[in-house]
matplotlib code that plots the C-alpha trace (Angstrom):
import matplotlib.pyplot as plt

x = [73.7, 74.3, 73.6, 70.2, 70.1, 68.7, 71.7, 74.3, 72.6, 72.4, 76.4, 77.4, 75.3, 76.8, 80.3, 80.4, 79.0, 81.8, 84.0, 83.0, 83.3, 79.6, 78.0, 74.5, 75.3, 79.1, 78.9, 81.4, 83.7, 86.7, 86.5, 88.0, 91.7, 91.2, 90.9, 95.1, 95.5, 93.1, 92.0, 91.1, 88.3, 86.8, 87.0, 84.8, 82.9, 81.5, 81.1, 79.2, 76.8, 76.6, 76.1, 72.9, 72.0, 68.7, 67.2, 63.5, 63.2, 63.4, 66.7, 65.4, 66.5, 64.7, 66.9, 69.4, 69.5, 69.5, 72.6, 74.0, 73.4, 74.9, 78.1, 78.2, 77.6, 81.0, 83.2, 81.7, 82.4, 86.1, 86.9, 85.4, 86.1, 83.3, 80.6, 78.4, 76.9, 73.3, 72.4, 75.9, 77.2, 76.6, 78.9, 77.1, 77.3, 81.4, 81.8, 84.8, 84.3, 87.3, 88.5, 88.0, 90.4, 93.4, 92.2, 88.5, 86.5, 85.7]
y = [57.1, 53.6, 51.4, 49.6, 45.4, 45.1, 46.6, 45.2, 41.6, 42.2, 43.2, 40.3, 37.9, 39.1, 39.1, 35.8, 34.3, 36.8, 35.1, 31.5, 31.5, 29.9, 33.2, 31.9, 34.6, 33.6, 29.9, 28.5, 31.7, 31.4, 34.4, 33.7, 34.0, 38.0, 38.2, 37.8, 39.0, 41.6, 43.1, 46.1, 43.9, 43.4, 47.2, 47.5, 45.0, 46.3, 49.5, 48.7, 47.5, 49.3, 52.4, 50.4, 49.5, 51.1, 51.6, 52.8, 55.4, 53.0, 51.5, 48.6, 47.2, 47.3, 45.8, 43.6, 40.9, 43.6, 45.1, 41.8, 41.0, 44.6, 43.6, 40.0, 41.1, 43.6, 40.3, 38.5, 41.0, 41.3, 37.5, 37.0, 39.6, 38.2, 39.2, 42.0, 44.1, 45.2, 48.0, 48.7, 50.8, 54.6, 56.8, 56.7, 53.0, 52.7, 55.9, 55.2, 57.6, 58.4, 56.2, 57.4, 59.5, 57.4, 57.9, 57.8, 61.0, 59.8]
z = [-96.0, -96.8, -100.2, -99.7, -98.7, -101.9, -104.0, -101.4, -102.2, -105.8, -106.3, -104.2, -105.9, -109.0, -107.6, -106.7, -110.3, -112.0, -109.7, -109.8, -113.0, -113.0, -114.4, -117.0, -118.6, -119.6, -120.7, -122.5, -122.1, -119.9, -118.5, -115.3, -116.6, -116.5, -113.1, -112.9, -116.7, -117.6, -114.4, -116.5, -117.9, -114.8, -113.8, -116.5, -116.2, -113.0, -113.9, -116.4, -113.2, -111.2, -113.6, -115.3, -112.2, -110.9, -107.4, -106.4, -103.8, -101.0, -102.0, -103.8, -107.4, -110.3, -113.0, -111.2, -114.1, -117.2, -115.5, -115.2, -118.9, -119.9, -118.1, -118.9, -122.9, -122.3, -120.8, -123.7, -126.4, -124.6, -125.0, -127.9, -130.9, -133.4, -130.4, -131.2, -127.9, -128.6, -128.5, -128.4, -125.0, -124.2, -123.1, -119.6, -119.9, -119.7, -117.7, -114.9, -112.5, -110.2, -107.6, -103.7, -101.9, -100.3, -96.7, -95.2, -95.1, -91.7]

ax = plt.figure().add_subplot(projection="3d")
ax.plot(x, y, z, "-o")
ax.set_aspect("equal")
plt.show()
C-alpha cells in the first residue's frame, strides 16, 4: 500500500512553506534557524501533522490546513515562550512513534 496523492501533495506542500520559511501561519517568527539548531523542533513539528492529519477511505485529506495550524501553533509556541496553544496538545497529538528499521523490509 502506498500513501494517497492527496496526503503526498499535502505533506509536500507543507514541507516546502516549513522550509521556505514563507509559512502564513509563522509570520514574523524566525523559525527557519531550527532547521540547523533545533532539529528536534521540527521532528515535532511534523509529527504533530501528520498524526492530526486525517484521510477518507479513498486516501483523500480532510483537514490538511487544521493540521498545518496544529503544527505551526507548536513552532510558534517553541520560539515564542509567551504563546499559548489552544486547546493545548493531547497526548496523541505529540506522540513520536519509533523510527523505521535501519534496512528495507523489502
Amino acid at each position: 500500500m502506498r500513501l494517497s496523492n492527496s496526503f503526498s501533495g499535502a505533506l509536500r506542500t507543507f514541507a516546502y512553506f516549513m522550509a521556505s520559511g514563507s509559512h502564513n501561519m509563522l509570520k514574523g517568527i524566525n523559525y527557519l534557524e531550527l532547521y540547523g539548531e533545533e532539529p528536534s523542533a521540527i521532528e515535532q513539528a511534523f509529527a504533530i501533522y501528520t498524526n492530526v492529519i486525517e484521510l477518507d477511505e479513498d486516501g483523500n485529506v480532510l483537514n490538511a490546513k487544521y493540521a498545518e495550524k496544529r503544527a505551526t501553533q507548536y513552532i510558534r509556541s517553541y520560539c515564542d515562550s509567551s504563546y499559548k496553544v489552544e486547546p493545548p496538545f493531547e497526548d496523541w497529538e505529540v506522540t513520536l512513534y519509533n523510527p523505521p528499521p535501519l534496512q528495507d523490509l523489502i
